[in-house]
NUTIKE-568488 format. One record per residue (C-alpha): x, y, z. Coordinates in steps of 0.001 Angstrom, whole numbers. Each point is the difference from the previous one (the first is absolute). Layout:
% residues N
+---------+---------+---------+
!       X !       Y !       Z !
+---------+---------+---------+
!       X !       Y !       Z !
...
+---------+---------+---------+
***
This chain:
% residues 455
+---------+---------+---------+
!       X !       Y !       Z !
+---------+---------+---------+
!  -12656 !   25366 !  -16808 !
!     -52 !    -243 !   -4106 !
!      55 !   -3181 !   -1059 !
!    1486 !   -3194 !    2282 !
!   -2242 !   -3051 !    1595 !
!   -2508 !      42 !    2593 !
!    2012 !   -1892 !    2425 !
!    3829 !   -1399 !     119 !
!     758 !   -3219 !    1733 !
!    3548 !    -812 !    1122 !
!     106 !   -3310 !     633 !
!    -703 !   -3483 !   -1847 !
!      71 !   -1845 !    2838 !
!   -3866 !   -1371 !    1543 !
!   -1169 !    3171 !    1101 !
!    1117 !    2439 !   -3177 !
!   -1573 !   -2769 !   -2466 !
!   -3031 !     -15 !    2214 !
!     -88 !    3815 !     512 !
!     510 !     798 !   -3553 !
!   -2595 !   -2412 !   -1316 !
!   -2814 !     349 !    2581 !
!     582 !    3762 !   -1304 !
!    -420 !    -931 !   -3706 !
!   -3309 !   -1859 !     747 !
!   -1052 !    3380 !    1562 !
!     761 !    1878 !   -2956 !
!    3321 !    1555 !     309 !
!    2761 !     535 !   -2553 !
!    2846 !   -1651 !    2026 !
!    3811 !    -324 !    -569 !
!    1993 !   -2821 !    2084 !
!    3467 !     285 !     385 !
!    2803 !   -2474 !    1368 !
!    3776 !    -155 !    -113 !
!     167 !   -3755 !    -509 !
!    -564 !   -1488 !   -3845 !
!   -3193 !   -2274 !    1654 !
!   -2979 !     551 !    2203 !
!     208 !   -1835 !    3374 !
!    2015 !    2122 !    2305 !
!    1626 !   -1808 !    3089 !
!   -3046 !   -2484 !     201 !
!    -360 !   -1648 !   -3123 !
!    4007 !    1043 !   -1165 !
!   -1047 !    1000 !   -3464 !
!    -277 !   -3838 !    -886 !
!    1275 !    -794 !   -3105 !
!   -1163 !   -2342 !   -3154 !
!     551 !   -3695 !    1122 !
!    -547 !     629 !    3364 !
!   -3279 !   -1844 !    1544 !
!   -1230 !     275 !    3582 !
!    -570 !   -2804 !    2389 !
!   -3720 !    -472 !     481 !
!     458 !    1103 !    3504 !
!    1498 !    3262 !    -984 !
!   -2580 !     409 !   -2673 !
!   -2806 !    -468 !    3112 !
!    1724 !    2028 !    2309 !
!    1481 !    3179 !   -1708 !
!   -2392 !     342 !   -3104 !
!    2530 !    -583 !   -2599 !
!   -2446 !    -625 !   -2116 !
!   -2319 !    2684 !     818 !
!    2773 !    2538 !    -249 !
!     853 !   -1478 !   -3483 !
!   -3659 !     609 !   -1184 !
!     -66 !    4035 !    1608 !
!    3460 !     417 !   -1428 !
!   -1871 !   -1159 !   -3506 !
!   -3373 !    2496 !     304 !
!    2379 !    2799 !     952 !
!    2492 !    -149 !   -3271 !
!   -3162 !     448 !   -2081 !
!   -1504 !    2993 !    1788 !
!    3145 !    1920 !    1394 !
!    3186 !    1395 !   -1263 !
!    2949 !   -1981 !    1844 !
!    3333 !     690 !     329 !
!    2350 !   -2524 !    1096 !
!    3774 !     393 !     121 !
!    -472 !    3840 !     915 !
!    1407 !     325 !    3663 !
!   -1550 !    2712 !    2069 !
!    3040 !    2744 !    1324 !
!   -2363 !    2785 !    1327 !
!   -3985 !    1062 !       0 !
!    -907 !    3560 !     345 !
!   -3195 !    2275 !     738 !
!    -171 !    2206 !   -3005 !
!   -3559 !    1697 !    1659 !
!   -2259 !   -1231 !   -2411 !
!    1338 !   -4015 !     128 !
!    3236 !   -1805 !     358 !
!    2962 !       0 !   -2003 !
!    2008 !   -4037 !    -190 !
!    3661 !     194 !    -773 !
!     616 !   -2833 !   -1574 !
!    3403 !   -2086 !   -1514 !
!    -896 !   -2339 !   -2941 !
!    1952 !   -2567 !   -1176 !
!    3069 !   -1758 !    1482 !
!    3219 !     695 !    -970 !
!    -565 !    3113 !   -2240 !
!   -2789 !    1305 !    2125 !
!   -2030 !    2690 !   -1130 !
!   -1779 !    2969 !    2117 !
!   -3980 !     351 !     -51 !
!   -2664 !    1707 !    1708 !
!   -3369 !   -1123 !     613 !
!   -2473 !    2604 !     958 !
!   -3644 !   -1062 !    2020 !
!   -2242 !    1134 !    1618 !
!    -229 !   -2339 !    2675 !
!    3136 !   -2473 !    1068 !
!    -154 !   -3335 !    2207 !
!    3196 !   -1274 !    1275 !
!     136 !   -3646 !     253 !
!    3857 !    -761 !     541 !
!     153 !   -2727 !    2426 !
!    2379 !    -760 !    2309 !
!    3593 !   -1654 !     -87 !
!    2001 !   -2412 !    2470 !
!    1262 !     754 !    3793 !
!    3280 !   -1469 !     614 !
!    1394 !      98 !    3291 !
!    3829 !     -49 !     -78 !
!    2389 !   -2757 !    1915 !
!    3245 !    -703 !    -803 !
!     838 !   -1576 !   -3156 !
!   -2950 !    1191 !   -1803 !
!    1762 !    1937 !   -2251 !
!    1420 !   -3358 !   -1929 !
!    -699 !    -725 !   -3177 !
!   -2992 !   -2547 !     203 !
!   -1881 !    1747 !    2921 !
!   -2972 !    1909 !   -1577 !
!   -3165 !     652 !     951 !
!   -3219 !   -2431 !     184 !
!   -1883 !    1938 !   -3105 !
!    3219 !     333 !   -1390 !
!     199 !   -3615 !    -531 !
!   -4199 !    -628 !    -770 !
!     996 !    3145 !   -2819 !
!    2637 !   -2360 !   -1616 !
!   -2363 !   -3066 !     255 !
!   -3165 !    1951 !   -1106 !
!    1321 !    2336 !   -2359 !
!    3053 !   -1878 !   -1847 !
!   -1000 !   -3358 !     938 !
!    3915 !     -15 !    1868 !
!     239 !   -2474 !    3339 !
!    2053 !    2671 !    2027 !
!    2553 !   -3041 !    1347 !
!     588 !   -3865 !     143 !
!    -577 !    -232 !    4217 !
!   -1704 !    2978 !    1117 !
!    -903 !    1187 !    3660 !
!   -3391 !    2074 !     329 !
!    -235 !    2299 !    3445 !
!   -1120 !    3222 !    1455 !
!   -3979 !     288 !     876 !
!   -3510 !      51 !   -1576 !
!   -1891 !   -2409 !   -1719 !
!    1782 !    1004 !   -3522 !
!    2459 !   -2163 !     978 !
!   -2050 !   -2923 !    -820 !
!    -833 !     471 !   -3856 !
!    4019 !     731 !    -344 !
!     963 !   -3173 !    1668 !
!   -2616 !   -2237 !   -1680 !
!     424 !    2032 !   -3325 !
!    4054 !    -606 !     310 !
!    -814 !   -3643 !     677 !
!   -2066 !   -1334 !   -3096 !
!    2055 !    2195 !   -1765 !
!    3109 !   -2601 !     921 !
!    1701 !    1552 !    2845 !
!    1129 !   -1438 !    2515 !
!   -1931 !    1624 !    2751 !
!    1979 !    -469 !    3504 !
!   -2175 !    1609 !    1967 !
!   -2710 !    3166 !     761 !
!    1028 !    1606 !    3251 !
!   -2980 !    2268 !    1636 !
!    1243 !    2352 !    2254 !
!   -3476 !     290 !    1500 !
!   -1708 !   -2679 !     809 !
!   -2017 !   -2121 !   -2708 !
!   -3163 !     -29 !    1466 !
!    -286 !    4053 !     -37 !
!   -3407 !     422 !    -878 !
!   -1200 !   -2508 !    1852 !
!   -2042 !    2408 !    2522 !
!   -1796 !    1232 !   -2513 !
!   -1462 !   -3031 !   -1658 !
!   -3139 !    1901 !   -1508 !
!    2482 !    2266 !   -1990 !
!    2208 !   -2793 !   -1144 !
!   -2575 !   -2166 !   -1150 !
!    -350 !    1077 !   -3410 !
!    4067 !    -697 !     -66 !
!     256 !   -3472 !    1238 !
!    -521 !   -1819 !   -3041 !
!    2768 !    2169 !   -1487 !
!    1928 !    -674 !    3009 !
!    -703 !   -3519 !     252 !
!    1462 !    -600 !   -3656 !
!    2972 !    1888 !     260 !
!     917 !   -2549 !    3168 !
!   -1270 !   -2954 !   -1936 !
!    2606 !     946 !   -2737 !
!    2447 !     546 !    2200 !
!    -451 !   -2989 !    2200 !
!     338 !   -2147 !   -3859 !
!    3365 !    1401 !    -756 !
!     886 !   -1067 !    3798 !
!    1134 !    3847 !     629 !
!    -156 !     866 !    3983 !
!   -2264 !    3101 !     952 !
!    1615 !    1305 !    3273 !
!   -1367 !    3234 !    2340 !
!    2064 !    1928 !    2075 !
!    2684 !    -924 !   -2279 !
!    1848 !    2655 !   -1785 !
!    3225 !     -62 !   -2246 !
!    2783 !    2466 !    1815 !
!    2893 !    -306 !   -1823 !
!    1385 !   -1110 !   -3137 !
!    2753 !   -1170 !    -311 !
!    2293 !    -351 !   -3462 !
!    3377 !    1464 !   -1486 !
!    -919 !     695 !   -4264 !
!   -3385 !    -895 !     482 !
!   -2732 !   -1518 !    2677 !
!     845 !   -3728 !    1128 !
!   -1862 !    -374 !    2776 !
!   -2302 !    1772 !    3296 !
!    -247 !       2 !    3542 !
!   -3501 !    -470 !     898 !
!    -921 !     973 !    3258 !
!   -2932 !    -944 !    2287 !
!   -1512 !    3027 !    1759 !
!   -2173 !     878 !    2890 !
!   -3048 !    2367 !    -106 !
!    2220 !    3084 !    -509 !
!    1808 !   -1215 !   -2806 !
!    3538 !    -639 !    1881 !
!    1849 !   -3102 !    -767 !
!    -343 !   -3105 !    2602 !
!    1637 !   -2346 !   -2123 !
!    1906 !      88 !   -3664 !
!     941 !   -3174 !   -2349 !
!    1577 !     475 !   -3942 !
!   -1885 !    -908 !   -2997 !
!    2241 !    -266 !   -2996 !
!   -1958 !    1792 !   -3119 !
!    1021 !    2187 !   -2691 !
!   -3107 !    2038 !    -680 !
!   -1853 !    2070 !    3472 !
!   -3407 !    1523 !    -855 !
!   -1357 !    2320 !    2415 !
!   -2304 !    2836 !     888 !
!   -1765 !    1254 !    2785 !
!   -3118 !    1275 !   -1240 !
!    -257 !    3063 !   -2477 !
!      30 !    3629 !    -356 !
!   -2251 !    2060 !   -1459 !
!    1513 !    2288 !   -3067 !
!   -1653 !    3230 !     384 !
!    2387 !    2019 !   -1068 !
!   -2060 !    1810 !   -3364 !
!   -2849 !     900 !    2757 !
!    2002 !    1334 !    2579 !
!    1441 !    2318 !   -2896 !
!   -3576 !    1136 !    -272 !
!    -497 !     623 !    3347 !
!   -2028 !   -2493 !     789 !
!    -496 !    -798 !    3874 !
!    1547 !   -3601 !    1256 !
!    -564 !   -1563 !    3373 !
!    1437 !   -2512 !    2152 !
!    -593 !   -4152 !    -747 !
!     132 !   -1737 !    3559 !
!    3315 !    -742 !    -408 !
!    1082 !    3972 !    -845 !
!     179 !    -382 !   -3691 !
!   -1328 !    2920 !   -1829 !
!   -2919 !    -273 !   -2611 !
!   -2252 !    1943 !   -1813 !
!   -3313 !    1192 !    1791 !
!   -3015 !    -110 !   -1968 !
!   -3906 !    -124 !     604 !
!   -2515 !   -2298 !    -660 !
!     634 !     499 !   -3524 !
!    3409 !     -12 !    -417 !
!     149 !    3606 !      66 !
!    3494 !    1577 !    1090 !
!     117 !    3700 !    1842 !
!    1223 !    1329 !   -3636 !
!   -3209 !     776 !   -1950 !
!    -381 !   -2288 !   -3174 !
!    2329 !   -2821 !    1199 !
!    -468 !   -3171 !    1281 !
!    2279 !   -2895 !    1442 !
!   -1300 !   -3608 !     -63 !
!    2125 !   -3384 !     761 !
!    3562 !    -241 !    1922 !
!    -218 !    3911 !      81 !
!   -2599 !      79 !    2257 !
!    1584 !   -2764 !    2314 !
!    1008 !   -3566 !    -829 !
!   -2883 !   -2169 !    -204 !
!     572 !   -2925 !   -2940 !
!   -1321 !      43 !   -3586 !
!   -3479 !    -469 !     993 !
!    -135 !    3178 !    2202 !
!    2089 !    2177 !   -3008 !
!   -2371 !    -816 !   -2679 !
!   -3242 !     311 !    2661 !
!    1431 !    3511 !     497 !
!     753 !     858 !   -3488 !
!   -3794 !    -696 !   -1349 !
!   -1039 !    2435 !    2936 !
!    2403 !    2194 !   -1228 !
!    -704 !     141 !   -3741 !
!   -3851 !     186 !     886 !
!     685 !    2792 !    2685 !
!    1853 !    1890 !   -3467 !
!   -2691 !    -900 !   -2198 !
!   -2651 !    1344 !    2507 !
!    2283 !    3354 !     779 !
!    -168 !     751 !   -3542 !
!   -3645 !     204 !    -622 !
!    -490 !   -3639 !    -814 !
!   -3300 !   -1740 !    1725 !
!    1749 !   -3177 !    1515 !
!   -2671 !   -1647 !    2240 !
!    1253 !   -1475 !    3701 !
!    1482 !   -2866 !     434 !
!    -511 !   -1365 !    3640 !
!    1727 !   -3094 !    -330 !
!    3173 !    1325 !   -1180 !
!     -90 !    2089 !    2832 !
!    -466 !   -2658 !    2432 !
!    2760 !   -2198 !   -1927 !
!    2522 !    2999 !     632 !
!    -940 !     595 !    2942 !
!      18 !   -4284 !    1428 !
!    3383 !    -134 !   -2445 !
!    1575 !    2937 !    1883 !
!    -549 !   -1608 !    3341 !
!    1921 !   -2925 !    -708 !
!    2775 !    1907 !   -1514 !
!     443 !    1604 !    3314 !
!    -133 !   -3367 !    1928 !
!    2799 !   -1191 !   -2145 !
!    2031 !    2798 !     533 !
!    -699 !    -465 !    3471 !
!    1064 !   -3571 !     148 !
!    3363 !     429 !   -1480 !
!    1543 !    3102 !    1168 !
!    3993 !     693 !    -553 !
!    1137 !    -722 !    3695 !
!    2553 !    2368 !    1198 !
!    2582 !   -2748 !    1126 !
!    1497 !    -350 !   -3793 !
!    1745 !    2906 !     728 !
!    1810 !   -2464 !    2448 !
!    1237 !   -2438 !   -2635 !
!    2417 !    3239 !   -1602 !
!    3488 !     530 !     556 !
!    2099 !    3280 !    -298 !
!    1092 !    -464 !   -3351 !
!   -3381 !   -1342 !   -1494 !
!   -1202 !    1681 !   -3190 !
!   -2979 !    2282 !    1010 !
!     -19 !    1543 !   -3479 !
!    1431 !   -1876 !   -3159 !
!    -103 !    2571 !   -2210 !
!    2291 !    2115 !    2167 !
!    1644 !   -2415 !    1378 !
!   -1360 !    1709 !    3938 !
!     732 !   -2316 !    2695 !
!   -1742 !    -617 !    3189 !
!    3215 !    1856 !    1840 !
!    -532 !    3087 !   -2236 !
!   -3723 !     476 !    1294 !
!    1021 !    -316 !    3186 !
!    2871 !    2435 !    -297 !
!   -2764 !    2148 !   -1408 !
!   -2336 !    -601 !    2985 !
!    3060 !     977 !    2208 !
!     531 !    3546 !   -1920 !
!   -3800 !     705 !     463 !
!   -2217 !   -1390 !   -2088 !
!   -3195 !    -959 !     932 !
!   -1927 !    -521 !   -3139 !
!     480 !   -2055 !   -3045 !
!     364 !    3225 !   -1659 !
!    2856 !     859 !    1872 !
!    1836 !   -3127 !     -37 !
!     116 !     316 !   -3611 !
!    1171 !    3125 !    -376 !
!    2907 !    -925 !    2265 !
!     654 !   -3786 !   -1310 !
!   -1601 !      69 !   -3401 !
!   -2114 !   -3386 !     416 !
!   -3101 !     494 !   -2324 !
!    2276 !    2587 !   -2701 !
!     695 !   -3091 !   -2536 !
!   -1981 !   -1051 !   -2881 !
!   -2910 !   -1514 !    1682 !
!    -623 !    3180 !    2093 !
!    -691 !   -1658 !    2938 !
!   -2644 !   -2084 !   -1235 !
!    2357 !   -3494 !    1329 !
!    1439 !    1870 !    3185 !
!   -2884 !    2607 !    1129 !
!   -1575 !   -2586 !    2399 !
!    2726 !   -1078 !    1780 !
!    2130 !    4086 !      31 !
!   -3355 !     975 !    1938 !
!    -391 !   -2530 !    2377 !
!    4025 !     186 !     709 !
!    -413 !    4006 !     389 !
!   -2926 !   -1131 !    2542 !
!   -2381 !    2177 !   -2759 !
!   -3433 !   -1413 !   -1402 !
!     326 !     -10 !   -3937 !
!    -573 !    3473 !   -2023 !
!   -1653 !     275 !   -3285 !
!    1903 !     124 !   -2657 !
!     803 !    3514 !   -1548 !
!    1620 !    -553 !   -2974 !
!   -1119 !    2455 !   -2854 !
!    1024 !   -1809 !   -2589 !
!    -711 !   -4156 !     529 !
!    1621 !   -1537 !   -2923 !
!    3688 !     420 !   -1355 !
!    -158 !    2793 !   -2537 !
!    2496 !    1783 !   -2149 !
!     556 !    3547 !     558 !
!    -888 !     506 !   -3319 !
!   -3301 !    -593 !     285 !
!     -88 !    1836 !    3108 !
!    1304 !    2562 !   -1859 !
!   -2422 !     233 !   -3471 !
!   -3163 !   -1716 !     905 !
!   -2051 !   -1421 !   -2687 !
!   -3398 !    1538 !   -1067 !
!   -2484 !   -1484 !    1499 !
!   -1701 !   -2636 !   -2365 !
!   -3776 !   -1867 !      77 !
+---------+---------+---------+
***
């Protein structure tokens, strides 16, 4: 390929940053490109000027660290934020990115290397229950975005539920930031890592914090407790939140009034620019599909490499872990001498192992599929609900697939990304990769007279 970089990065989260610059250091000519106007990704929300970490957070999730690789990188690679990523292809001799730049008059570009690492991260897992479709019901990042990013408390008395540990930097972000925190409701139970005390370890301090913080705002921190309705005519007044036995069915419901609910149920991966590749995915314990890579953060697709939430959830630490492997694994690929590092192995590999105890510890129980009624909301952008699936099940349908070509949950503008979860385990189907050959809103347009590709 004439002209172009040595290796693209897409990504600005911890592992493109870490990818891109460990890369630089080796002595490539790298280009890093991200649809949002800041670095940080879903971790560290693109943090703007004013904003300053709590000490804890500054320990726990290298803030600072990130701040000083996000620094080195600007002065030795070519970055390009603000360009979202629509569609990567294998042009033989390197990789072609299709980019958007700008906002509202967005502009076509294409960035041409000869090597690409995808570093995209991963975004919420809602489960749906009825009333989640009213106005002050979003999603657990959702409301750490608006805190993080715009510095915006999402509402005055806020609920926090669903599963995972995330739950705890929400609530205790929410909470110095003036909310009125009226509770954190675990579906699992709090204690979930608890048999595997050598893994956690490294965590509890982090842990530990989060409950101290917690405990000073006097917010309760419930397991098997889950929200299961909310309730509201214009706009979310209050919950019922139930309490639930090992399978997640309700034993036991009481109301809290609140007008904000943030929750989430862990993450999934976005992997849609690698499974346009062709890149092979396999199964997370818990069915999700992810990118498989080797010990170097190879994928199956020669000259491309995944690192972070791509290659299965795993935190910040993990992402940006992965993504120096990955930029070194480049940078050795292309002829550059890049001497072994055993301890980043090892840190992967130790890093990796509690990722999968996590996920282990707070799996999505199949009993919320008990809490729905007939006309819940299965898909909001459609407007599917759960008596349209079912209809669809009835015709014949027996994958997610077919459910939505007969009920058109997963069709709307978020392309499934809110409803895929819950469509496949309705249509009794294990999630699908994502094959979507084009992964960002485009004009046809552009589609139609692509631009030149440009260094």
């Amino acid at each position: 390929m004439s002209g172009g970089y040595d290796l693209a990065v897409v990504g600005a989260g911890p592992a493109g940053v870490a990818g891109a610059l460990s890369a630089c250091l080796a002595g490539l000519d790298v280009v890093l490109i991200d649809g949002a106007p800041r670095p940080g990704g879903q971790y560290f929300r693109h943090l703007p000027e004013g904003f300053h970490a709590t000490r804890q957070e500054t320990l726990h999730h290298g803030l600072g660290r990130f701040a000083r690789q996000w620094e080195t990188l600007t002065s030795r690679a070519a970055v390009l934020l603000g360009h979202r990523v629509w569609a990567v292809e294998d042009t033989g001799d390197g990789f072609a990115v299709r980019c958007l730049e700008g906002d509202r008059e967005e502009r076509p570009r294409t960035v041409t290397a000869r090597r690409l690492l995808l570093a995209t991260g991963a975004h919420d897992r809602p489960l749906p229950f009825p009333g989640w479709d009213l106005p002050g019901v979003l999603t657990a990042g959702g409301a750490q975005a608006l805190l993080k990013g715009d510095l915006v408390v999402a509402g005055d008395r806020v609920v926090v539920a669903g599963t995972g540990p995330f739950l705890l930097p929400v609530a205790a972000g929410l909470a110095r930031a003036g909310a009125d925190v009226r509770g954190v409701y675990e579906a699992n139970g709090r204690l979930g890592l608890a048999r595997h005390p050598l893994l956690a370890a490294g965590r509890a301090a982090e842990a530990l914090g989060y409950g101290v913080s917690l405990a000073g705002h006097r917010v309760p921190y419930l397991g098997r407790h889950a929200v299961i309705e909310a309730h509201g005519r214009d706009a979310l007044t209050h919950v019922t939140v139930a309490r639930l036995d090992a399978r997640w069915r309700p034993l036991a419901t009481r109301t809290v009034e609140c007008d904000t609910l943030a929750c989430g149920y862990g993450f999934v991966p976005q992997i849609e620019l690698p499974v346009q590749l062709g890149c092979l995915t396999r199964q997370e314990a818990d069915g999700t599909p992810v990118v498989a890579v080797d010990a170097g953060m190879r994928t199956s697709v020669s000259g491309v490499y995944a690192a972070g939430e791509t290659t299965g959830v795993g935190g910040a630490l993990l992402a940006e872990a992965e993504g120096r492997v990955a930029g070194r694994a480049a940078a050795a690929d292309l002829g550059r001498r890049v001497p072994p590092l055993p301890a980043l192995s090892r840190r992967v590999a130790r890093l990796s192992a509690f990722a999968r105890a996590l996920a282990r510890a707070y799996p999505v129980r199949p009993g919320w599929q008990g809490w729905l009624r007939e006309d819940t909301l299965i898909c909001r952008c459609e407007e599917v609900p759960l008596s349209a699936v079912r209809e669809a099940r009835s015709l014949g349908a027996r994958d997610a697939r077919a459910v939505k070509l007969l009920a058109r949950p997963g069709m709307g503008w978020c392309q499934g990304r809110m409803c895929g979860h819950a469509v496949a385990a309705l249509a009794g189907d294990g999630p699908e990769p994502p094959r979507r050959p084009i992964a960002q809103p485009v004009r046809l347009g552009d589609l139609a007279n692509p631009p030149p590709e440009t260094p």
